[in-house]
C-alpha positions in Angstrom: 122.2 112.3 119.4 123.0 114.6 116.3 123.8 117.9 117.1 121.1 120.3 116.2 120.9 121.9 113.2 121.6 125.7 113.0 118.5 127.7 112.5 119.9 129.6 109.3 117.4 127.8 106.9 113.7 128.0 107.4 111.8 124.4 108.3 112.3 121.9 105.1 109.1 120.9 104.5 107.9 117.4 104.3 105.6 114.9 103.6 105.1 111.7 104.4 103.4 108.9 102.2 102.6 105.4 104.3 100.8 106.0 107.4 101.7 102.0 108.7 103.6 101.6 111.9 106.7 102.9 110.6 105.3 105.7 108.5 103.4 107.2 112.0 106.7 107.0 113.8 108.6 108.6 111.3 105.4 111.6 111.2 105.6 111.7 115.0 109.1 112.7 114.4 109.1 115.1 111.7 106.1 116.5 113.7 107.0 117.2 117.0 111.0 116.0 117.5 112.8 117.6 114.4 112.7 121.0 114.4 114.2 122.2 111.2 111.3 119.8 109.7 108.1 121.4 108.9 105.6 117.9 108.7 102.5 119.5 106.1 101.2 116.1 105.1 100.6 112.5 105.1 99.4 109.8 102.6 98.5 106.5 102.4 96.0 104.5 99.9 94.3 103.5 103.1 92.9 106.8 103.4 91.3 106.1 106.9 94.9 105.7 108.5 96.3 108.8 107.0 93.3 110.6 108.6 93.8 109.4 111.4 97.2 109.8 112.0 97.0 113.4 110.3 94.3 114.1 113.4 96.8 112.5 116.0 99.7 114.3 115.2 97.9 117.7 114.0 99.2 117.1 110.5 97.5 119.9 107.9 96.6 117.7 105.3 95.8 114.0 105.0 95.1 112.1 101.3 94.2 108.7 99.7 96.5 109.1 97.5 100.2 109.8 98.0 100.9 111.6 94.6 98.8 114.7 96.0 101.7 114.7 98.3 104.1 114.5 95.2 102.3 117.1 93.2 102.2 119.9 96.0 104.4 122.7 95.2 104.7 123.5 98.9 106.5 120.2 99.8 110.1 120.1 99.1 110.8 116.5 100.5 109.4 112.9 100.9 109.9 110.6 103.5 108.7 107.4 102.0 107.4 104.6 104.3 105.1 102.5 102.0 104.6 99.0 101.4 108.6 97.7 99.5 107.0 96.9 96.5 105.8 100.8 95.9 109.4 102.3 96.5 110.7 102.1 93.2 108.0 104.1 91.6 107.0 106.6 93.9 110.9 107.5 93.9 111.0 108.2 90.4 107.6 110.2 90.8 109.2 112.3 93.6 112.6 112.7 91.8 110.6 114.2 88.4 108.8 116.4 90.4 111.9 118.0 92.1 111.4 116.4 96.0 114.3 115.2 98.1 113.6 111.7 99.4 113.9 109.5 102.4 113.1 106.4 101.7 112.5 103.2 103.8 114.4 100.0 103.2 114.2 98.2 101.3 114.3 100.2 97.9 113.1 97.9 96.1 113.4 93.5 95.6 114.9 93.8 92.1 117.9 95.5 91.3 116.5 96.6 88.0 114.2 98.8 89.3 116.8 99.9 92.1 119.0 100.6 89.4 116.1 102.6 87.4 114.7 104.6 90.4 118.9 105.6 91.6 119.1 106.8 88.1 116.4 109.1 88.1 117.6 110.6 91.3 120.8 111.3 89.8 119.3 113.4 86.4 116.9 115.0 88.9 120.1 116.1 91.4 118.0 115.7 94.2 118.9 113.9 97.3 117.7 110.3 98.5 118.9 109.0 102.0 118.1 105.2 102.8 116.4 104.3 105.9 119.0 102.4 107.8 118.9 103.6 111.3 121.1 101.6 113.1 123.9 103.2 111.5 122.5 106.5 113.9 122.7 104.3 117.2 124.2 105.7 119.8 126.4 102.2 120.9 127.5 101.1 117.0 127.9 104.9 116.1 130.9 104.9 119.2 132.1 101.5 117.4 132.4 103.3 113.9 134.1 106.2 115.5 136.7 104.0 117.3 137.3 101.8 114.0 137.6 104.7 111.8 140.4 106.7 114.8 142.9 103.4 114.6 141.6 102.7 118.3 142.1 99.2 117.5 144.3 98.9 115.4 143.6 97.2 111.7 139.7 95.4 112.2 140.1 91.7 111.6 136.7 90.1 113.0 133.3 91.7 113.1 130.7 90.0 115.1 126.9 90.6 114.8 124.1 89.5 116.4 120.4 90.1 115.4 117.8 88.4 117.2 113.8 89.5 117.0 111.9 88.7 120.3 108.9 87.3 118.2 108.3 86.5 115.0 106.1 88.8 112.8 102.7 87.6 111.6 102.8 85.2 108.8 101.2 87.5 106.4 104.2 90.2 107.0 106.4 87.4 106.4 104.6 86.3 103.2 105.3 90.0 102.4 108.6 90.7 103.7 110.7 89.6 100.9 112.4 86.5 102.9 114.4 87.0 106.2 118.0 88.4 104.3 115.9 91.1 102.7 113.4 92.1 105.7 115.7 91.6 109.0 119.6 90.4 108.3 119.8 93.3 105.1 120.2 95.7 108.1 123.2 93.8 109.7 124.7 93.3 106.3 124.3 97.6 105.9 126.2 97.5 109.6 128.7 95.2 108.0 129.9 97.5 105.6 128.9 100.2 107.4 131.8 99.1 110.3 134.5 97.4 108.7 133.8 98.7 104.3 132.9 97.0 101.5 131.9 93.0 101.5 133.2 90.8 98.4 132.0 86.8 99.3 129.4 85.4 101.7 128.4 82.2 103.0 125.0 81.5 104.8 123.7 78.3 106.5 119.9 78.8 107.1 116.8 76.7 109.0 114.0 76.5 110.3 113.9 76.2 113.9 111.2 78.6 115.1 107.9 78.3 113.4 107.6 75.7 110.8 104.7 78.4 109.2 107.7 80.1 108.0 109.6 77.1 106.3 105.8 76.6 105.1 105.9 80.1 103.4 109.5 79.8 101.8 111.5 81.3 104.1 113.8 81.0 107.1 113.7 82.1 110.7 117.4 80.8 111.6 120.5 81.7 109.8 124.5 82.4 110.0 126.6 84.2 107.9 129.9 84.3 107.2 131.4 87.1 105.4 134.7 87.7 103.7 135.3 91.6 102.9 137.5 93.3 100.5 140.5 94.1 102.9 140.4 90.5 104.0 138.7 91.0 107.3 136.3 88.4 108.5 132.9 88.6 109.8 129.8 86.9 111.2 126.3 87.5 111.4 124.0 85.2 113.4 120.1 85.6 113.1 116.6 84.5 114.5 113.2 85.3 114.7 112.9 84.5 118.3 114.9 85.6 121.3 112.5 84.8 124.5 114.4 87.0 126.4 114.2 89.7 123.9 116.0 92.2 121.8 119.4 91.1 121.0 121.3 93.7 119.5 124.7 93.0 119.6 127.7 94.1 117.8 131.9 93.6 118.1 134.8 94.5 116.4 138.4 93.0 116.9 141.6 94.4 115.7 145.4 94.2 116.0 145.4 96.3 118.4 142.1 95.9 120.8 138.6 95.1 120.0 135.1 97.2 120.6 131.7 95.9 121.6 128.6 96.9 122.0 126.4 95.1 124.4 122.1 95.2 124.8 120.5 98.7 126.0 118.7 97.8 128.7 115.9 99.8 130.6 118.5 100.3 133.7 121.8 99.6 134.5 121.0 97.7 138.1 122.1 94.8 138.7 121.0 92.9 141.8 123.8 90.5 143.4 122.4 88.1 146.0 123.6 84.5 147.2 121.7 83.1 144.6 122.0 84.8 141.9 123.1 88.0 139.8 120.4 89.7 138.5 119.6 92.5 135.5 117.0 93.7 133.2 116.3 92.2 130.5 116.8 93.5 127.4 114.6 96.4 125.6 111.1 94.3 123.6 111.5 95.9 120.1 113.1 98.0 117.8 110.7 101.1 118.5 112.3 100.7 122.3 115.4 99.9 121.3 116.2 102.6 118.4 114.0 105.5 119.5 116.8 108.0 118.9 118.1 106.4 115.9 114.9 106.9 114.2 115.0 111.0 115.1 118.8 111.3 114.6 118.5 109.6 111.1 115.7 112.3 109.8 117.4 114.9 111.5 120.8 114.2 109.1 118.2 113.9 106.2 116.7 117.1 106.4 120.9 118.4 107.7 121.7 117.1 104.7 118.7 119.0 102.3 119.4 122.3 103.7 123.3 122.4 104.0 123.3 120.8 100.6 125.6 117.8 102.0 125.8 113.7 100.7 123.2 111.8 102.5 125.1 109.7 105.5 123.2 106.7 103.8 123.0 106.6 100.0 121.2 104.7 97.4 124.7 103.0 96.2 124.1 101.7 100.2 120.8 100.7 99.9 121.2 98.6 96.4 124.1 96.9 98.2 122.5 95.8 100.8 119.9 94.2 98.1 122.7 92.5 96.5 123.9 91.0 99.6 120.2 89.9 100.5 120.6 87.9 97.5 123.8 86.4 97.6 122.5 85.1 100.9 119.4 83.5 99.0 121.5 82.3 96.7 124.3 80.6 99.2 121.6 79.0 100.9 120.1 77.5 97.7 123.3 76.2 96.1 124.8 76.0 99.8 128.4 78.0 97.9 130.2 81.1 98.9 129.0 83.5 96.5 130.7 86.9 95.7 128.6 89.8 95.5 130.0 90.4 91.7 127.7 87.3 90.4 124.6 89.4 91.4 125.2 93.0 90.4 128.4 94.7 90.8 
């Protein structure tokens, strides 16, 4: 994990607007595992759920309506977990009124508004940090660190591998935005998180899965192949079902060695017999899988509030992800490479 921040600053203080799954994990968090976080409220148009979360976690102050969280003088930041399609606008609200943001991905499904929302963070001057966690695990974090000390030499092939144990419920998928913009646009953040910048893609998608998902327009199956700016070469393989379950997976070859990342796994036993080699599967979900991710992420948001640093994940990160998500639509539609300048450079 993060090292802890120094006490020299009192608690930042937060609220949170969404009080969905991800919005409680991130309030557990600020509540009771960040302690340079001072969590005052909570706010989600479901007023019900941000009661009862507020009453779970022993939040002060619980609303219907997240821009009493926007208009309280006492709040200095945001950390926004709402529904994708209120992003955009609640970030221009929290930028006017002065609050540092942490936003969920994605920012938003159209660049324009991305592009609208960044630029009133920038005349505001306050901070916004995109919601990429994975960049904060433990395993790829070692992987970046060995990449970026030469440990293996010049990267050449990045290898990623994404696989959900069960696919969501139709109506999330209806939601979602389409499989590159809800699942694969965190491997294509890893992407250019691990080996820099990406210029041309290629995707091949199906359905194989659930044919209620071809039914709603999207995909459950796809492959990727990516070309980036240095002329490394990567993969990413995705699907919405793993029946053995959370496959996480990530590798990086060079000219001079290669790093990998297996599954976490709830032990490290393995039982040998005449039969058979045994081990545990892998762990269900992402809330097993990147527990600490989620803290250490928050923890370098509010690090970066009160020491006045960059965010580790920017809005330039976050719209590029976006554009990636849709060069993938499009390469599966036209069934082309497609460089990331045809959709917003």
């Amino acid at each position: 994990m993060n090292a802890r921040i120094k006490a020299t600053h009192p608690p930042l203080t937060v609220g949170v607007i969404g009080a969905g799954r991800i919005g409680r994990l991130h309030a557990e968090n600020l509540a009771h595992r960040v302690p340079d976080a001072r969590l005052t409220a909570v706010a989600d148009i479901r007023a019900e759920a941000a009661a009862e979360c507020a009453e779970e976690l022993g939040i002060p102050a619980h609303y219907g309506d997240p821009r009493r969280v926007i208009d309280d003088p006492d709040i200095q930041a945001i950390a926004l977990c709402s529904s994708t399609d209120t992003h955009a606008a609640l970030i221009e609200e929290a930028a006017g009124a002065g609050k540092h943001i942490f936003c969920e991905k994605p920012i938003d499904f159209d660049l324009g508004r991305i592009d609208r929302a960044l630029a009133c963070v920038e005349r505001a001057g306050v901070k916004l940090q995109v919601g990429f966690n994975r960049r904060f695990d433990h395993n790829f974090r070692r992987i970046k660190e060995g990449v970026d000390a030469g440990r293996i030499g010049k990267p050449q092939i990045l290898r990623v591998t994404s696989r959900d144990p069960a696919p969501p419920p139709m109506e999330y998928v209806k939601a979602s935005g389409g499989i590159f913009l809800d699942m694969t646009i965190h491997d294509f953040d890893m992407a250019r998180y691990l080996m820099g910048d990406v210029e041309e893609l290629y995707v091949m998608g199906a359905v194989l899965v659930d044919p209620a998902i071809g039914k709603a327009g999207d995909l459950d199956t796809a492959v990727v192949s990516l070309r980036f700016a240095g002329g490394a070469l990567g993969t990413i393989d995705n699907s919405r079902k793993a029946v053995y379950g959370y496959d996480q997976r990530v590798e990086v070859f060079g000219s001079e060695g290669m790093l990998a990342a297996g599954n976490d796994t709830p032990s490290t036993v393995r039982l040998s017999t005449a039969r058979a080699v045994e081990e545990d599967l892998p762990l269900f979900f992402f809330l097993e899988r990147y527990t600490e991710s989620y803290v250490d992420e928050l923890e370098a948001f509010v690090r970066c509030v009160l020491e006045d640093e960059a965010p580790p994940v920017t809005g330039r990160d976050g719209r590029t992800a976006v554009v990636m998500g849709k060069a993938a639509e499009l390469s599966v539609r036209e069934r082309r490479p497609v460089r990331l300048e045809e959709i917003g450079a």
